[in-house]
N, C-alpha and C positions, 0 to 999 in steps of 0.2 A: 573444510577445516572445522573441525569439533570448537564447540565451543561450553563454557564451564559456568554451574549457576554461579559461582562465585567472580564470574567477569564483568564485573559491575563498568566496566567502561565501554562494554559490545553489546553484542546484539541481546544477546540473554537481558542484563537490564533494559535495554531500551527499548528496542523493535517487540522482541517477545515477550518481555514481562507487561508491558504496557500497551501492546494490538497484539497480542495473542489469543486473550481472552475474547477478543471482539472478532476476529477471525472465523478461529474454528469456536469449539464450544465449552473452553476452560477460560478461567477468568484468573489469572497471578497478580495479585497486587503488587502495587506499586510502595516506594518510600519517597520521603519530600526529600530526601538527602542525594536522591539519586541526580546527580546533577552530571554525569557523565553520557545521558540516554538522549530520550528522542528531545528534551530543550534542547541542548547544542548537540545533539546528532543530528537529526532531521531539520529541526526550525532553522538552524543557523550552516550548517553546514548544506542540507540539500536545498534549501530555501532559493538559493540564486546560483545554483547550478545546475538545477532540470531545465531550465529554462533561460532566461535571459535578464530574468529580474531579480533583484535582490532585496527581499521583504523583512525588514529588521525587525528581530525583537529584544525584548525587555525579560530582565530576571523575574518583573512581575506579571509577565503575561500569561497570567493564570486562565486566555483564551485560547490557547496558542495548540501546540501539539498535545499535551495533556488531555484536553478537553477537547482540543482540536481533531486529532487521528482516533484516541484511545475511545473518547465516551461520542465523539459525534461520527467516527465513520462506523461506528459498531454496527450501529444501527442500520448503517447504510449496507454494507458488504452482506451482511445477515439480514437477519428478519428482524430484529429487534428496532424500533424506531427512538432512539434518547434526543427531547426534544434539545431544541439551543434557546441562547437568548440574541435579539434584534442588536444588542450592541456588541455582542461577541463578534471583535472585526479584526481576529488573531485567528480566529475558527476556520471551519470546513467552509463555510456560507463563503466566506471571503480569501478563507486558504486556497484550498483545493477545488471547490467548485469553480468560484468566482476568477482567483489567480493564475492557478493551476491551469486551467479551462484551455486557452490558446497559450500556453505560451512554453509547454516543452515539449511541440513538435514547432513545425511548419503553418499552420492552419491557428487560425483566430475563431475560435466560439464562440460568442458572446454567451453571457451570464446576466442572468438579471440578482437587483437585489429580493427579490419576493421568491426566489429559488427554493423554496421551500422544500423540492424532495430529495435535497441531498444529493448522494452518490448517485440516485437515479436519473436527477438531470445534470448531477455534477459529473461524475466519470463515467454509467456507463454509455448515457446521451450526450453528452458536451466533451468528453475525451473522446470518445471514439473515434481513431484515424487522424487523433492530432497530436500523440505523441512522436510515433517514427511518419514512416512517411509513403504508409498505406491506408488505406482506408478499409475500417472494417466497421461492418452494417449494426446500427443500435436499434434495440425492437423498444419502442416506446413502452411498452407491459414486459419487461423486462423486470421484474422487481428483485431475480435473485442475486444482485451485485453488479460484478465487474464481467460476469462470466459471459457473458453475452458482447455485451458493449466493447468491452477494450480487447477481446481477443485478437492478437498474430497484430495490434497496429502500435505496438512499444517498438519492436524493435524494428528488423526488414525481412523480416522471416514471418512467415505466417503458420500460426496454430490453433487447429478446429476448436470450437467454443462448442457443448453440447449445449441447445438450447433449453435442455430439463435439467439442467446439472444446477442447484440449489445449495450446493457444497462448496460454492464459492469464488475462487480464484484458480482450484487445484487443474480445472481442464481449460477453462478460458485462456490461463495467461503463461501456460506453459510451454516454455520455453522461446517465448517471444520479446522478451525484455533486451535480452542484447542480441548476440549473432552466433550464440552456441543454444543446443536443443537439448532440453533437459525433460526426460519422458514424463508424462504425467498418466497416475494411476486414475479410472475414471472413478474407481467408490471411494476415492480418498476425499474424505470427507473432515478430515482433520486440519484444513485448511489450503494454506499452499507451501506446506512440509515439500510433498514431491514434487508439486508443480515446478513452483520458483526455484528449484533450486539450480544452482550452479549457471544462475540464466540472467544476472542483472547487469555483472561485468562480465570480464573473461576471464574469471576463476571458475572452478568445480567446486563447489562444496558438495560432499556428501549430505544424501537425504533420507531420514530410517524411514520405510514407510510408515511405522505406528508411531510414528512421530504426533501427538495428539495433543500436542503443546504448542502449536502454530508455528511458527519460522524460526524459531530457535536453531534448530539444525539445518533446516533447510534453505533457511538464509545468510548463515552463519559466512562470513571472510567472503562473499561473490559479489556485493555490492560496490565494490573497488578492487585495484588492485591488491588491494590490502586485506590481511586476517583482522579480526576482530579482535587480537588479544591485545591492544594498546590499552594502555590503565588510561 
């Protein structure tokens, strides 16, 4: 399902305008007004449905997904490292490393708080094989994201991870998020345009391949039952 820059209540504002840039290697601003996107898309609404817990927040939690996905897993997915702060406990430290860690598979992680490397001890060494309910192997020198670590252990299907693949998400996690197989291009280097697509729920979303805008299309209407064009 296509989705339109002017859909400021889907994935375009949320997901893509705001971890698009942190993705692959286009950066779209964001606006304060956008209050249809990843704060009550992702913080609120995926927050205590991956999982089993339900992590509230606040219209001021200016730690939260903003800061949380956009500027602190940037770092982490890619090569770019954006530091945090010790009290940011809306963040990645305590989002998705720390929360995240055990609790939307089967398997408990633990997390410390001195976690310091992020994605790399947060998702591709502390998720790996605790989302669905395989286990797939994390290379501690891992540094190029998820590509390694969470490959084929989202969903119950498994999907080769190339251990040189430095472009992300597009061959690790392709097509392993739910229970349908969605090809991934190995030089798509534009994120996980091709990878994810059509692979979260059990929708197809179409994926362009020069899609160079991050998940915009390739994420577009597949992460529920639902299209993305709800205002």
């Amino acid at each position: 399902m296509g989705t339109l820059r002017r859909n400021t209540g889907g994935i375009d504002r949320g997901i893509a305008h705001r971890i698009a840039g942190c993705i692959g290697s286009r950066n779209i601003p964001t606006t304060p007004r956008n209050t249809g996107g990843i704060d009550c898309g992702i913080a609120h609404r995926i927050a205590g449905c991956i999982g089993s817990r339900n992590i509230p927040t606040t219209p001021r939690n200016t730690g939260g997904i903003d800061r949380g996905i956009a500027h602190r897993i940037a770092g982490c997915i890619g090569s770019r490292n954006i530091p945090t702060t010790p009290r940011n406990t809306g963040g990645i430290d305590c989002g998705i490393a720390h929360r995240i860690a055990g609790c939307i598979g089967s398997r408990n992680i633990p997390t410390t708080q001195r976690n310091t490397g992020g994605i790399n001890r947060g998702i591709a060494q502390g998720i790996a094989g605790c989302i669905g309910n395989r286990i797939a192997p994390a290379n501690p020198r891992n540094t190029g994201g998820i590509a390694q670590g969470i490959a084929g252990c989202i969903g119950n299907r498994i999907a080769p991870a190339n251990p040189r693949n430095t472009g992300g998400i597009a061959q690790g996690i392709a097509g392993c998020i739910g229970n349908r197989i969605a090809p991934a291009i190995p030089r798509n280097t534009g994120g996980i345009a091709q990878g994810i697509a059509g692979c979260i729920g059990d929708r197809i979303a179409p994926a362009i391949q020069r899609d160079t805008r991050g998940i915009a299309h390739g994420i577009a209407g597949c992460i529920d039952t639902d299209d993305n064009t709800r205002k």
